[in-house]
C-alpha positions, 0 to 999 in steps of 0.5 A: 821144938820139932819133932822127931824126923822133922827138921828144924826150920829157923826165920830164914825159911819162914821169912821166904815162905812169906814172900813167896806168898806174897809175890804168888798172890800179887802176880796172880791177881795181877794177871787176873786183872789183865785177862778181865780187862782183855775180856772187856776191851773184846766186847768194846770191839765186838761191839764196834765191829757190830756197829760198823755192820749196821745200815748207813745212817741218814741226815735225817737219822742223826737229829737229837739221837744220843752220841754215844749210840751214834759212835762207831756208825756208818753215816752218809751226809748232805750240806755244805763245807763251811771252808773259812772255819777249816782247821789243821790240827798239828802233830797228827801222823799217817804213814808214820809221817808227820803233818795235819788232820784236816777238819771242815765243818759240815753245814746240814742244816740252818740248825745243825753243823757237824765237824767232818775229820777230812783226812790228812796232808804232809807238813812242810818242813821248809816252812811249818806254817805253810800249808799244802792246798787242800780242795773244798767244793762249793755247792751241796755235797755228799760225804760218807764217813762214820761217827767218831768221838773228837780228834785225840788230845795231845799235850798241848805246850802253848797255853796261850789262845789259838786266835785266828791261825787255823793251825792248832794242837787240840780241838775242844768241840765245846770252845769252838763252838763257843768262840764260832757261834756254830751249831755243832754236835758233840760229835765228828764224821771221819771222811772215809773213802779213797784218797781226794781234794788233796787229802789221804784218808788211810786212817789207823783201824780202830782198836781195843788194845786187847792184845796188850792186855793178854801180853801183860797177863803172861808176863805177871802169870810167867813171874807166878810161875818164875817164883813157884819155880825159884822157891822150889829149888832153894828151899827143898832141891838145893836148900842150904845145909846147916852149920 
């Protein structure tokens, strides 16, 4: 029974004070989360950005070094192209347009092959196989660039073998390998530099995202707020009278 003064609060007003709870906790921890993520995607870029400012790497620097301390590192590179491998992954866009990621692999040494993301070139909407010329040097060459983990996967709807068409969805580092008896490292060099041999190299900057990650915490941190407010107004400003 309440007491004198206060008024009686029936299961509506405590069924509210629950839910409010619990929208109050959920949207709170929510936004939590996404600034701790935020905060973990910015160290990823601090350390990338950290990386990109160390001094270029030598062919020689490269043997038997860790991958995941060679990613993100400037490199500059000696060997020669290996063209009759060269491979044009399909879907790829820059500029927003469609075509293909150009990859050659980069003969360093009798002993060690790295596969060079060389830029990228239109499709031909008149014949999706054709392919527009793209120039690969014979002789020793020099190509600057820095290290980066294998192309991004997109979903691939043709499960059947590639076979011998240089066109492909994916590249598996690992298959190919394996199916070209090649040396290669678990890793690629993207070909930096201005646009040459028929190929543009403006490649998207390589981010964290962090800023998704700040726009969904004000989102769930808005929806905090939103509840606090709406719980407020019906439960004490405008709170029904009783029958």
């Amino acid at each position: 029974m309440a007491g004198p003064g206060f008024p009686r609060r029936g299961w509506r007003f405590w069924t509210i004070n629950v839910a409010a709870l619990l929208g109050l906790a959920v949207t709170a921890s929510l936004g939590r989360w996404q600034l701790q993520r935020a905060a973990q995607k910015e160290a990823i870029e601090a350390e990338i950005v950290g990386r990109a400012a160390l001094p270029v790497l030598a062919d020689s620097a490269l043997a038997g070094a860790d991958a995941d301390t060679l990613i993100h590192r400037r490199v500059a590179l000696h060997g020669r192209w290996l063209a009759q491998r060269t491979v044009y992954l399909d879907n790829r866009q820059m500029f927003g347009r469609p075509g293909f990621f150009v990859l050659t692999p980069l003969e360093l040494s009798p002993g060690a092959v790295v596969m060079v993301q060389r830029g990228w070139i239109p499709r031909d909407f008149q014949d999706r196989a054709h392919l527009l010329p793209v120039a690969t040097p014979e002789g020793p060459v020099e190509v600057a660039g820095r290290v980066a983990p294998p192309p991004a996967r997109l979903y691939d709807f043709a499960a059947a073998p590639q076979g011998d068409s240089p066109i492909r969805q994916n590249l598996d580092l690992s298959a190919f390998r394996r199916d070209t008896g090649l040396p290669l490292v678990p890793w690629t060099v993207v070909q930096t530099g201005a646009a040459s041999e028929g190929l543009q190299r403006d490649w998207t900057p390589v981010t964290s995202g962090v800023e998704r990650h700040y726009g969904y915490a004000f989102q769930w941190f808005g929806l905090c707020a939103l509840i606090v407010v709406l719980y407020a107004w019906f439960q004490f400003i405008r709170r029904p009278r009783a029958a």
